[in-house]
N, C-alpha and C positions, 0 to 999 in steps of 0.2 A: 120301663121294660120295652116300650115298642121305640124308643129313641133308641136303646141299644140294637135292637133288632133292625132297624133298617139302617144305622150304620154299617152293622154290619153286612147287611144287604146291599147298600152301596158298596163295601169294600170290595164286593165279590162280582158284582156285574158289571163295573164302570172301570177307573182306569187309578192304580196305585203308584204316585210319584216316590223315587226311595234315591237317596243319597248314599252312593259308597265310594270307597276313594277316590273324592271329585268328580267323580261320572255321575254322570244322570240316567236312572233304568227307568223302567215305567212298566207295567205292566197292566195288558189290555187283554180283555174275555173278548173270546169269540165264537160261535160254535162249537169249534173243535175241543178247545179248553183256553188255558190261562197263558199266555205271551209273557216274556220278559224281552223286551224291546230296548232301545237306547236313544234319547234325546241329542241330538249332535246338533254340529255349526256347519254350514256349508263352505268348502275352502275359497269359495269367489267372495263372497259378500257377507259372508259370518252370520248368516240368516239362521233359527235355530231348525230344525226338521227330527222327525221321526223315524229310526229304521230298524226294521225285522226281517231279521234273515234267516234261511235256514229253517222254513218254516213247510213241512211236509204236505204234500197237496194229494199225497196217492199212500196208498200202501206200500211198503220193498216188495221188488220182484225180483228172488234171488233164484240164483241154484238155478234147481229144473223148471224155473218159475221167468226164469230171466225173459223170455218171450211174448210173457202175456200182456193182454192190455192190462192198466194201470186201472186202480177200483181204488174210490174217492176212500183215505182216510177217517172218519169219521170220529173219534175222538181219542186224546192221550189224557194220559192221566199228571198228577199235578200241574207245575208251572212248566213248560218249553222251553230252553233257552233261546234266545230268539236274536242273541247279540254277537255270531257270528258265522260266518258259513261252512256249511256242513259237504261229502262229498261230491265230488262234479261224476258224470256221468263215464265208463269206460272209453277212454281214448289215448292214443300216441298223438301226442303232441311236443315238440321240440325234441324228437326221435326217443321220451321215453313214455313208456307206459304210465298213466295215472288213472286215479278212478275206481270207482267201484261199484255195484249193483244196485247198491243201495242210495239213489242218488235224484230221487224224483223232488225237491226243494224248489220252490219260490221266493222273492224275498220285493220288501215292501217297503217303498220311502213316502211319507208324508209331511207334508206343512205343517198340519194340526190332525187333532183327532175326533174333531169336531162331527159329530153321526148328520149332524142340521147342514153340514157345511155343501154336502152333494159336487164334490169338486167333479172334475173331468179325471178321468184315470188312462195312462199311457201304458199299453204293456205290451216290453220290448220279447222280443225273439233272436237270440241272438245267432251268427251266422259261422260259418267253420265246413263248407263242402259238406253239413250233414256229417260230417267226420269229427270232427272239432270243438270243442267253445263251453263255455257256460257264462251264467248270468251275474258271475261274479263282481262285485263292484270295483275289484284292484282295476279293472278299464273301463267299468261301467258306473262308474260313480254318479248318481244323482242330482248329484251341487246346481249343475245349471239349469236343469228340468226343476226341481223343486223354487227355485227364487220366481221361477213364474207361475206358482202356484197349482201346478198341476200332479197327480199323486202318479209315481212310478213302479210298475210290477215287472220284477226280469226273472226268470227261473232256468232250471235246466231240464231237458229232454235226452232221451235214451239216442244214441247216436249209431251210426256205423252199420254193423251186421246185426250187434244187437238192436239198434231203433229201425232197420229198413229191411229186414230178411225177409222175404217173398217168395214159396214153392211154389207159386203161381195157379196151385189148388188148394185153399184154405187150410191145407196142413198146418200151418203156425197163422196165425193172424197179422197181419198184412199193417205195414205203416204205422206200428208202435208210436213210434216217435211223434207224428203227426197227432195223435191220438193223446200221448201224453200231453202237447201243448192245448190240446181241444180239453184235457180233463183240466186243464191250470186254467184257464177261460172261464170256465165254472167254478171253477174253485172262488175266480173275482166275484163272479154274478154274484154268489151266496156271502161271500164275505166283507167284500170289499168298505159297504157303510160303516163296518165297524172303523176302520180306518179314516173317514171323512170326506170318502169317494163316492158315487152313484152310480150305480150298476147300468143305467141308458147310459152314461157319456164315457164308453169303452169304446178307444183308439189303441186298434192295434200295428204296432210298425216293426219294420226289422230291416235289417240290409246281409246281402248276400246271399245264402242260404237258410238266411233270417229271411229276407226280401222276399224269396221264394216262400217259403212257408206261411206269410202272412196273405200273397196270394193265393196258396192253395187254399186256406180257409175263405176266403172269397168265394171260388170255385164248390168248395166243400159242403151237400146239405146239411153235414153233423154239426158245422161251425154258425147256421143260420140264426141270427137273434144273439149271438154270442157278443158282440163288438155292432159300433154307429157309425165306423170309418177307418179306411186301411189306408200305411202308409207303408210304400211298397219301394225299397232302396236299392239299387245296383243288383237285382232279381229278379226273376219271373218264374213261374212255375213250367213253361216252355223253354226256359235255358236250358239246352242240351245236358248241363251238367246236374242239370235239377232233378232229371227224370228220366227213368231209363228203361225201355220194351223189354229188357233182357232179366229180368229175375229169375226166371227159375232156371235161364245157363249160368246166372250168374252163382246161383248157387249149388247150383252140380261143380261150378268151378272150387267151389271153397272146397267141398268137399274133397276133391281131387287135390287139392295140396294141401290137406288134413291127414293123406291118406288114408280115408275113411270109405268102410265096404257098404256101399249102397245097394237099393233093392227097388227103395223107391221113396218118394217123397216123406213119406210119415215117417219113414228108417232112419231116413237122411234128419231130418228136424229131431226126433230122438236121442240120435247119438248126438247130435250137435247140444242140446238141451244138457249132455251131460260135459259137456268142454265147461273150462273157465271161460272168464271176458278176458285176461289176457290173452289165453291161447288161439280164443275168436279174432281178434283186435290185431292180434299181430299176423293171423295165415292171412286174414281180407287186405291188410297193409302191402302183400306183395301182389296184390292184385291192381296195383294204382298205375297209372302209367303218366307224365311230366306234360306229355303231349293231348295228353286223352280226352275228348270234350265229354267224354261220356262216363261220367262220376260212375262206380259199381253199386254198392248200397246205398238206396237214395229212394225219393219214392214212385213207386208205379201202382199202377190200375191193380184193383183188389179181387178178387177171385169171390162173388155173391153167394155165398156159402157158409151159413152159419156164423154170421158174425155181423157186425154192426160195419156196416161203410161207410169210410171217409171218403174214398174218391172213387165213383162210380168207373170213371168211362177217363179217354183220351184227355190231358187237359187241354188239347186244342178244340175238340169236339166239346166240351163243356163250356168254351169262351164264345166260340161262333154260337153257339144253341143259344145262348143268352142266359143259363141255367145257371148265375153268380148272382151275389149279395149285392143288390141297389143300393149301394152306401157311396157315400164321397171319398173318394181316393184324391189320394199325391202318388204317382211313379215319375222315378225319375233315374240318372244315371251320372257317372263322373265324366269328365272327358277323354279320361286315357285310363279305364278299368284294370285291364291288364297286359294294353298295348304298350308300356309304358316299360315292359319288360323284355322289349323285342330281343334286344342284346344277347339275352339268356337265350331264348327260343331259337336263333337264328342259325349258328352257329349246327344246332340238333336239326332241321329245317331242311339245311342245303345239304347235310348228306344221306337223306332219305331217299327212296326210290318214287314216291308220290305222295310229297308231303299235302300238298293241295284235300288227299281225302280225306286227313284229318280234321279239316277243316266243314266237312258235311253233315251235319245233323242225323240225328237218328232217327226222326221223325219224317225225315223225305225219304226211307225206304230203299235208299240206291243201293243194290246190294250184287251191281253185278257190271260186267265194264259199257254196256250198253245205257247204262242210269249212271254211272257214275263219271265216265267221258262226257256228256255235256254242262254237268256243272263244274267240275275242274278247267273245263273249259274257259267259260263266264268268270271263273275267280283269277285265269293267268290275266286275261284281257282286264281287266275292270283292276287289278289291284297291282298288276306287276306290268302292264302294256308287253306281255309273251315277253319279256325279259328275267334272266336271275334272279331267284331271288336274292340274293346277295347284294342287288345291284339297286335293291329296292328297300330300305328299313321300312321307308313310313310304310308302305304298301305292308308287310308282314305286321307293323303295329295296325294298321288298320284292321286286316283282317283276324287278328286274335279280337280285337275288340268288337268287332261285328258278328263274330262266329259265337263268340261266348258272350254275350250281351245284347248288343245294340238291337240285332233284329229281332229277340223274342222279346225285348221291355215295346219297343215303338211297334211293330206290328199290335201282341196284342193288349195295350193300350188304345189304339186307334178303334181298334173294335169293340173292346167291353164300353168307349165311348161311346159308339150308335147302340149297344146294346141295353145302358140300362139311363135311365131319367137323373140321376145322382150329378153333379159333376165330376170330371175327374182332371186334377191340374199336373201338369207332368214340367217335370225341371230336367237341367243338368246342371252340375256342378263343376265350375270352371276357374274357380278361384285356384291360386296356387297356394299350397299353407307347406313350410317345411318338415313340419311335425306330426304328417300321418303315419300311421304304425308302419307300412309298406315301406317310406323313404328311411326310417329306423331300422326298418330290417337291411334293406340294401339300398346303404347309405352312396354307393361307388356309380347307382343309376341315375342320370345325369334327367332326364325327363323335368322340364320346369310345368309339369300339367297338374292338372287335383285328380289322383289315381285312385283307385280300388282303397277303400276306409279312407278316404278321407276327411267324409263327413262326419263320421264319427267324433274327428276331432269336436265339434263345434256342437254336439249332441251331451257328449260327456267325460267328466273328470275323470281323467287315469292317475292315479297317484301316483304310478310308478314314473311315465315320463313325465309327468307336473305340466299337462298341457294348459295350464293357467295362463291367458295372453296378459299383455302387459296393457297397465290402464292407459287407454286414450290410442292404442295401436291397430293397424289396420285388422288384425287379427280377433281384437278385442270387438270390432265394431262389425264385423262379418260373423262372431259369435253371434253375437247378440240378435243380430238379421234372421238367422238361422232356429235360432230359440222360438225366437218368437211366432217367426212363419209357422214351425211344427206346432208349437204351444198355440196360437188361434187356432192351427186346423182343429185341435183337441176341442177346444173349448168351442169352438161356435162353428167349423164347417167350412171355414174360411180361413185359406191360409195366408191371404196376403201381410203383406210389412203395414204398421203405420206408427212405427217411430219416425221422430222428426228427421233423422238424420236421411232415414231410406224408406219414405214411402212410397209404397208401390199396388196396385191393383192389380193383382195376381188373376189375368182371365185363365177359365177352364179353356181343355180342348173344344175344338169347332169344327166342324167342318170338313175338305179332304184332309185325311192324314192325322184328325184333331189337331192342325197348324199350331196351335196355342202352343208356345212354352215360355218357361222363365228361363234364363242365364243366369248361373247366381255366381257372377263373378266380382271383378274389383269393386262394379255395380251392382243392381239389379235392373237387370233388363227382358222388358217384354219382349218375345222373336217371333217368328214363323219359319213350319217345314225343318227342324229339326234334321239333317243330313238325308233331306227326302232323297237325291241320287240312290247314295247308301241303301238305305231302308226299303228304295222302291225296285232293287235289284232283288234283295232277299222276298220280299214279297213275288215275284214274280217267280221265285222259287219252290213259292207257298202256295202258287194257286191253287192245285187239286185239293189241298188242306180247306186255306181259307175261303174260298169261292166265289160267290160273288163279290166278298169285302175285295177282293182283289181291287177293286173300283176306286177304294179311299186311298191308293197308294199310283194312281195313273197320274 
């Protein structure tokens, strides 16, 4: 009898191997309940791994509920299926509507499922303007994170009006979205052993509006003890596009092309509570502008009012204070993020009346031709020598890349450097790969640079375009560099190379500017000063902001 009994007692808390049509499922207990997972081969190296997807991290927040923050699931009853993915969050994406409310899933690849095994765990965020994206593996596929033995968590977040609506007085609760990735962060903490992971060796990374977000948790007290190291990709939570002073015009705006009768902020969040997420999705869609450095729904400062806060105050005021996560960081950037598209932009540029001011950050206040005549000023001289711009590409590629990038990754980078004891190693990416998503999209832009995603190639399997390099190819040997850089940072804090092919000692920032970067191009190579001209013009733009740091940038 007591051999029957803890058989069956193992059957129930440990993990159940089952054979169906040639698949391999498995099924693993975890808090919540019972998993059906699937045993797979990885498409590089046919290595076997573990994945679970579609696997609920919050309660649904529908209906008139669509607003709230996300409250931990706590358990389902029978088996989960756990062997495919379930809906992505509302958004337009390739001009149609998909998505739905019900949409708060994470999902999990491991080597083994070993509880003894305490691996590193990586858990990506992924990126889309905060508009966009999920953590789907048709581009996010695991294959090359898992062969270096590290477990990978991607999930999805409420996005757009729904994950970023701000009345700017606690009427609706402020950065959903942020909040959702902060409840998935816990969700690792408590779960993640079961899978083969340890709950200390959480790296968290993302790029874009990933890259962004994985900062603001930095920044964030709510995210403190959540993760032991951020890896912060072609983002910063200071990217104009990241963050925005304007929510609650921004949302008197929705309302006015809702045609909806306001009174005042709780009216406004009411009547809104009763829209769908289509009809949400698609009024904030005509709120976007091609030019605009200044994303609409996105996140801003939270209104201290009955609710738990993710981001107190300014994220610039939160990087000067020193008030961020003491952990080792990687930030880094491509070399032509979205300069790379000047062609397109150029053309809209020269028959504006003052394109230069699109180019001004919202964070420097100029709101009037007294503040805004001297730095259009500095941008004709420094970027176009007072000439056409027509007559200048690099000059308009430069400056989309500086406007929307370069100087809020290298400013504050330099500064959370003197701010906290941790190191922090900062790259660019300068390899050229033909197969990032971007050159797929507009295949007719001629740019031989590594643009906006391109690292992603070298991060993860996309099934759809089969970015598998070929064996022994330049491609295949700049994967592998890549892999491995991120995968030590996970595992031990250090992201340098030391395969035989490309070893390299990867110093942290130092000094003025944090001088310290890598070049991760045909080589890897150690540099100094990063485009300091560049950088140390936008800085000088930033003084009243950054202050004294003004110093690391002379």
């Amino acid at each position: 009898m007591m051999l029957i009994m803890w058989t069956v007692k193992l059957f129930v808390y440990t993990l159940v191997l089952k054979i169906s049509s040639g698949d391999e499922s498995i099924v693993l207990n975890i808090p919540q309940g019972l998993l059906k997972g699937q045993k797979k081969i990885t498409a590089y190296h046919s290595l076997p791994f573990y994945s679970f997807k579609g696997i609920p991290y919050a309660k649904p927040n529908v209906g008139r509920d669509k607003f709230n923050i996300a409250v931990p699931l706590k358990k389902w009853s029978g088996t989960l299926d756990a062997t495919k993915h379930r809906d992505v969050c509302p958004q337009i994406n390739q001009k149609k509507f998909i998505g739905t409310e019900d949409c708060l899933f994470l999902n999990v690849y491991t080597p083994d499922l070993n509880e003894n095994a305490k691996r590193a765990v990586m858990v990506w965020i992924h990126g889309g303007r905060f508009h966009i994206g999920d953590g789907n593996d048709e581009s996010l596929g695991a294959d090359f994170l898992i062969e270096k033995d590290v477990i990978l968590v991607t999930m999805n977040y409420r996005l757009g009006v729904i994950g970023f609506l701000n009345a700017g007085d606690g009427s609706v609760p402020d950065n959903i979205g942020l909040k959702d990735q902060n409840l998935a962060l816990k969700w690792v903490q408590e779960n993640i052993i079961k899978f083969g992971g340890c709950p200390k060796r959480v790296t968290i990374f993302g790029q874009s509006a990933g890259g962004a977000s994985v900062h603001f948790h930095v920044l964030s007290p709510m995210s403190q003890g959540l993760f032991k190291g951020a890896i912060i990709q072609s983002g910063s939570a200071v990217c104009p596009w990241a963050f925005t002073y304007n929510s609650k015009e921004n949302a008197m705006r929705l309302a006015n092309i809702m045609n909806l009768m306001v009174t005042n902020t709780e009216n406004l969040v009411d009547q809104l509570k009763n829209k769908t997420a289509q009809e949400l999705i698609k009024a904030a869609e005509k709120m976007g502008d091609i030019l605009e450095m200044r994303e609409v729904f996105v996140p801003s400062v939270e209104a201290n009012v009955g609710q738990n806060v993710f981001l107190p105050d300014d994220p610039w005021k939160i990087i000067t204070s020193g008030k961020i996560a003491d952990v080792p960081m990687i930030i880094g950037i491509t070399e032509k993020e979205i300069g790379f598209a000047s062609s397109i932009f150029l053309p809209i540029l020269t028959v504006m009346k003052d394109p230069l001011v699109k180019f001004i950050p919202a964070a420097l206040n100029a709101t009037d031709e007294a503040q805004i005549k001297p730095i259009t000023t500095v941008f004709n001289k420094y970027y176009f020598n007072n000439m056409p711009m027509f007559m200048n590409p690099t000059g308009v590629s430069n400056i989309l890349d500086d406007a929307a990038f370069n100087h809020a990754v290298s400013i504050s980078a330099a500064i959370m450097n003197e701010r906290i004891s941790s190191p922090v190693y900062k790259y660019i990416l300068s390899y050229y790969t033909p197969n990032g998503p971007a050159k797929q999209k507009y295949p007719l832009l001629t740019y031989k640079s590594a643009v906006h995603c391109d690292d992603l190639v070298f991060i993860f399997y996309a099934p759809k375009s089969n970015n598998l390099p070929q064996p022994g190819s330049q491609e295949e040997q700049k994967l592998n560099e890549f892999i491995e850089m991120w995968t030590n940072f996970a595992k031990e804090g250090n992201p340098s190379a030391t395969n035989e092919s490309a070893k390299v000692v990867w110093e942290p920032m130092i000094g003025p500017m944090g001088k310290n970067y890598l070049d991760i191009g045909l080589h890897l190579t150690l540099k100094n000063f990063l485009w300091r001209d560049r950088v140390g013009l936008w800085a000088k733009l930033y003084k009243n902001i950054i202050g004294g740091f003004i110093e690391l940038f002379d």
